[in-house]
LUMVEXMI-865295 format. One record per residue (C-alpha): residue number from 1; residue in one letter; x negated, y, z negated. Coordinates in steps of 0.1 Angstrom, whole numbers, plus 5000, padded with zeros to 4 digits. Layout:
BEGIN
{resi=NUM | resn=A | east=X | north=Y | up=Z}
...
***
This chain:
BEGIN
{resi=1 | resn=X | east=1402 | north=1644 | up=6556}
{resi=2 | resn=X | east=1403 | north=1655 | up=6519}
{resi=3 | resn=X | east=1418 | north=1681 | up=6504}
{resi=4 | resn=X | east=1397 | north=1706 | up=6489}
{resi=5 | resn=X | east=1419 | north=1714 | up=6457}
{resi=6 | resn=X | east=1419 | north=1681 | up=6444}
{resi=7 | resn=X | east=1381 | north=1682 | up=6440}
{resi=8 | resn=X | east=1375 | north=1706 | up=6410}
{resi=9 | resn=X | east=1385 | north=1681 | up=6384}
{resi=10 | resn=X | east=1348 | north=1681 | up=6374}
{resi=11 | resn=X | east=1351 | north=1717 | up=6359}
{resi=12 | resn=X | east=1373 | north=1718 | up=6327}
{resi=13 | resn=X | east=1399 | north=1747 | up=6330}
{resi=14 | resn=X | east=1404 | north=1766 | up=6298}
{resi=15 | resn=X | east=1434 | north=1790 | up=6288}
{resi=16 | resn=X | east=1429 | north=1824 | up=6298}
{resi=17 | resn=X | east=1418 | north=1847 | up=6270}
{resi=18 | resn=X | east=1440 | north=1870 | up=6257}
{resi=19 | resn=X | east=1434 | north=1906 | up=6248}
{resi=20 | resn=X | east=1452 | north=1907 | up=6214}
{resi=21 | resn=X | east=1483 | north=1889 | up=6190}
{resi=22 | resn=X | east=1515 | north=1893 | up=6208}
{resi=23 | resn=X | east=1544 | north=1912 | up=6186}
{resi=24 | resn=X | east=1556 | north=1878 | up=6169}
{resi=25 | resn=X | east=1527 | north=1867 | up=6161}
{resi=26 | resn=X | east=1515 | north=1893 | up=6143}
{resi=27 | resn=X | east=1547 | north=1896 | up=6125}
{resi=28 | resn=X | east=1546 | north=1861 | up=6116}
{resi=29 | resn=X | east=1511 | north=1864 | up=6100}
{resi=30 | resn=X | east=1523 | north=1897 | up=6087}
{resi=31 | resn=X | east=1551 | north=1882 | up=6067}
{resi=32 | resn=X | east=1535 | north=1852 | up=6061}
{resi=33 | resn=X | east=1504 | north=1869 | up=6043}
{resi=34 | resn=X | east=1526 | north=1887 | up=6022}
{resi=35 | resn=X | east=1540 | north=1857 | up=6012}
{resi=36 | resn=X | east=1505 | north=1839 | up=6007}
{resi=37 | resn=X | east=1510 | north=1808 | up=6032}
{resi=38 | resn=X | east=1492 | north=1809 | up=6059}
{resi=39 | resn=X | east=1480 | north=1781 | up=6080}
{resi=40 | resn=X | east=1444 | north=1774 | up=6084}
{resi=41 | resn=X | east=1450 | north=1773 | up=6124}
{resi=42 | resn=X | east=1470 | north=1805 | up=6124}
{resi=43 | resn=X | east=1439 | north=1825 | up=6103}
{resi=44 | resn=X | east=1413 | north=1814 | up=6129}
{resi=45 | resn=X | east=1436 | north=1825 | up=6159}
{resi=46 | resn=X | east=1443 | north=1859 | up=6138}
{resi=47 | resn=X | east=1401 | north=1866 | up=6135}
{resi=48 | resn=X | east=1394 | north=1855 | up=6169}
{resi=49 | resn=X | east=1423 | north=1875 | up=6190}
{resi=50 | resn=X | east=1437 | north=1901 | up=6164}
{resi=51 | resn=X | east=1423 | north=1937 | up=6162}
{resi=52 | resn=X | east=1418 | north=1952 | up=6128}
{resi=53 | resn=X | east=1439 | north=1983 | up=6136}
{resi=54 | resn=X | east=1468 | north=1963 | up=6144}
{resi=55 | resn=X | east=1468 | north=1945 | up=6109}
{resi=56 | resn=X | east=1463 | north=1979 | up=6095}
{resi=57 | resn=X | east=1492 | north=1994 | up=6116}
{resi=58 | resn=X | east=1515 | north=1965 | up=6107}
{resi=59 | resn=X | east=1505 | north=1959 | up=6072}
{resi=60 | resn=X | east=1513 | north=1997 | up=6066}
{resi=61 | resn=X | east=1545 | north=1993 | up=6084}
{resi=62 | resn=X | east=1555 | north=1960 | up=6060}
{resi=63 | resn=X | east=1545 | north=1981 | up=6032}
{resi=64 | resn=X | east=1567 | north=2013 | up=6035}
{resi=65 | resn=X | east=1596 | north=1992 | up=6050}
{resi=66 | resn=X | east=1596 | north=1971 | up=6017}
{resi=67 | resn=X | east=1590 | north=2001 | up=5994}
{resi=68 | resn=X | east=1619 | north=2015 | up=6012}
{resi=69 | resn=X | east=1644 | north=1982 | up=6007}
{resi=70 | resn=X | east=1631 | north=1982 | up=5966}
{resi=71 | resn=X | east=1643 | north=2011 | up=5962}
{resi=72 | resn=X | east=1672 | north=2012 | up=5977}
{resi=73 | resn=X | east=1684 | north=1977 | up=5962}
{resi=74 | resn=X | east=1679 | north=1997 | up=5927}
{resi=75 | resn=X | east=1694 | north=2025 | up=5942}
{resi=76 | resn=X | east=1727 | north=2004 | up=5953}
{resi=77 | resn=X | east=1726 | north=1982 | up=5914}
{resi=78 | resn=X | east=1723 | north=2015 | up=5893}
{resi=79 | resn=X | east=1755 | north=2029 | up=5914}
{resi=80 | resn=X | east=1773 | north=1999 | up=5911}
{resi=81 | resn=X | east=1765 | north=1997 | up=5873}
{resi=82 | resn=X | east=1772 | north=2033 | up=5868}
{resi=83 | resn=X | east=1741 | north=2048 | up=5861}
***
């Protein structure tokens, strides 16, 4: 008798699709954009599986959070220099 299961090796199987970047990943690309390397691999998988909003969203985020870490390194050198 043979077994049924073993009998779809005809019919490649291919990775389930996903509905979106996971949280590293778009941090990665985030942080990685900013810093102008990105991977040729890694900007194909971002404009097949990435949403637009989400960039936006987290692109925004990077932005104020940044802004934010500027100023406050001036912030901390101008007390410390007694300014």
């Amino acid at each position: 008798m043979t077994d049924d299961n073993n009998n779809n090796d005809s019919q490649p199987t291919s990775p389930p699709s996903r509905s979106g970047l996971r949280f590293k990943e778009m941090l990665s690309t985030i942080l990685f954009g900013a810093l102008g390397v990105q991977s040729n691999k890694a900007r194909e998988r971002d404009f097949n599986q990435g949403k637009l909003s989400h960039f936006i969203y987290f692109g925004l985020g990077f932005m104020l959070v940044f802004v934010l870490v500027i100023i406050g390194v001036v912030k901390l050198v101008l007390h410390f220099a007694g300014l």
